[in-house]
C-alpha positions in Angstrom: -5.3 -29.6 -84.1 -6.5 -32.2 -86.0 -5.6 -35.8 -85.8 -3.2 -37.5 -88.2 -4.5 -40.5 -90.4 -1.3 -42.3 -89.7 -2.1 -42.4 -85.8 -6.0 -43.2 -86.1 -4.5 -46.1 -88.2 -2.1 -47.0 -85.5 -4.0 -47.1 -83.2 -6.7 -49.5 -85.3 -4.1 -52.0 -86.0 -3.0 -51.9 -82.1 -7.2 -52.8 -81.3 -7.3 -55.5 -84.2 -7.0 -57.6 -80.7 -10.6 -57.0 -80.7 -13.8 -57.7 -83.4 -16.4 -55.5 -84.0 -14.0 -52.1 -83.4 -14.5 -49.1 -85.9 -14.2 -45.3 -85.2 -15.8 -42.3 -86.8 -14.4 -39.0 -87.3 -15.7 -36.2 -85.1 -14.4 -32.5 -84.7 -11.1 -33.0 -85.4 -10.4 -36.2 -83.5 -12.1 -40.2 -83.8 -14.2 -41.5 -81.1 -13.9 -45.2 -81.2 -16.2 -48.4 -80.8 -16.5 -51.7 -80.0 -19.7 -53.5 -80.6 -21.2 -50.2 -81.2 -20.1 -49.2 -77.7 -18.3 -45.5 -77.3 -15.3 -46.3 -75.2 -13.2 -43.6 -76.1 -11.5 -41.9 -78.9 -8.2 -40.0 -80.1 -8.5 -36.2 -79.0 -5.9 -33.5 -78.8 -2.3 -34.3 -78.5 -2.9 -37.7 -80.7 -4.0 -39.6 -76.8 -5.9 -42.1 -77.0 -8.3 -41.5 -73.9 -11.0 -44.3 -73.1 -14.2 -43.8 -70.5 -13.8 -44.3 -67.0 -15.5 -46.6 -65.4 -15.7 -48.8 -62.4 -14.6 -51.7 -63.9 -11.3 -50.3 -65.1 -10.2 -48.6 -62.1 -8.2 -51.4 -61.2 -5.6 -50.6 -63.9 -4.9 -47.3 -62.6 -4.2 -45.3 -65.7 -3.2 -42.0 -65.5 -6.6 -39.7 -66.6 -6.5 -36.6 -69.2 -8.9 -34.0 -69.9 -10.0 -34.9 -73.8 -10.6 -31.1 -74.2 -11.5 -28.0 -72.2 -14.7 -28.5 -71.0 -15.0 -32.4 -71.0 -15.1 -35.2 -68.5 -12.0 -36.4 -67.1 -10.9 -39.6 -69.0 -8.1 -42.0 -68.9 -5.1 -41.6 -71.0 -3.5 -45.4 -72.6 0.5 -44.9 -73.1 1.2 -48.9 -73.7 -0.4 -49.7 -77.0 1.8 -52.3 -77.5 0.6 -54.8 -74.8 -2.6 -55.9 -76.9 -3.2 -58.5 -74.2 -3.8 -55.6 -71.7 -5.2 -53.6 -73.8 -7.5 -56.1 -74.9 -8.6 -56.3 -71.1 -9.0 -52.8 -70.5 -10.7 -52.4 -73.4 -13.5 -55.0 -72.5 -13.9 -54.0 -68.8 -14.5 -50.7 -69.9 -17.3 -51.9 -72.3 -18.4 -53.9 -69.5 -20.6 -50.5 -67.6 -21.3 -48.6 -71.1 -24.3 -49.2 -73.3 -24.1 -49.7 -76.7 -25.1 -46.2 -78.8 -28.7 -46.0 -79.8 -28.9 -46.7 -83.8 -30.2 -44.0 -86.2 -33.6 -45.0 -87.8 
């Protein structure tokens, strides 16, 4: 099922809390970015999922399989909170690497 334009924009507004955040379209769904980090995206079922790491294990959020076959990620409910989300966003950026750039 593909993902309404509505929610991606939702959910963009809810990260305006952060510079440098952009998302691209992929298979359906929108992975999203911040400082050309993948943190996480908006799969089936409109979640928005972000990476596990160890750094944002301390929020204990409750995790979601993206889609069949993928790594188990963690599912954010509260997008309201943009102060926590805000945090959670940049501990999770804290143990990814930024994507390699196309020449």
């Amino acid at each position: 099922m593909a993902i309404t334009k509505e929610y991606k924009n939702y959910v963009l507004e809810k990260l305006e809390c952060l510079d440098s955040i952009f998302c691209r379209p992929m298979m359906g769904g929108y992975l999203f970015y911040y400082r050309d980090i993948l943190f996480g995206g908006i799969y089936e079922n409109e979640n928005f999922l972000i990476k596990k790491t160890v750094s944002n294990e301390k929020y204990q959020l409750p995790e979601e399989l993206p889609y069949q076959g993928a790594k188990m990620m963690y599912l954010i409910e509260d997008l309201e909170d943009s102060e926590l989300l805000r945090n959670i966003i940049l501990d999770t950026c804290k143990d990814l690497k930024p994507t390699k750039k196309k020449s």
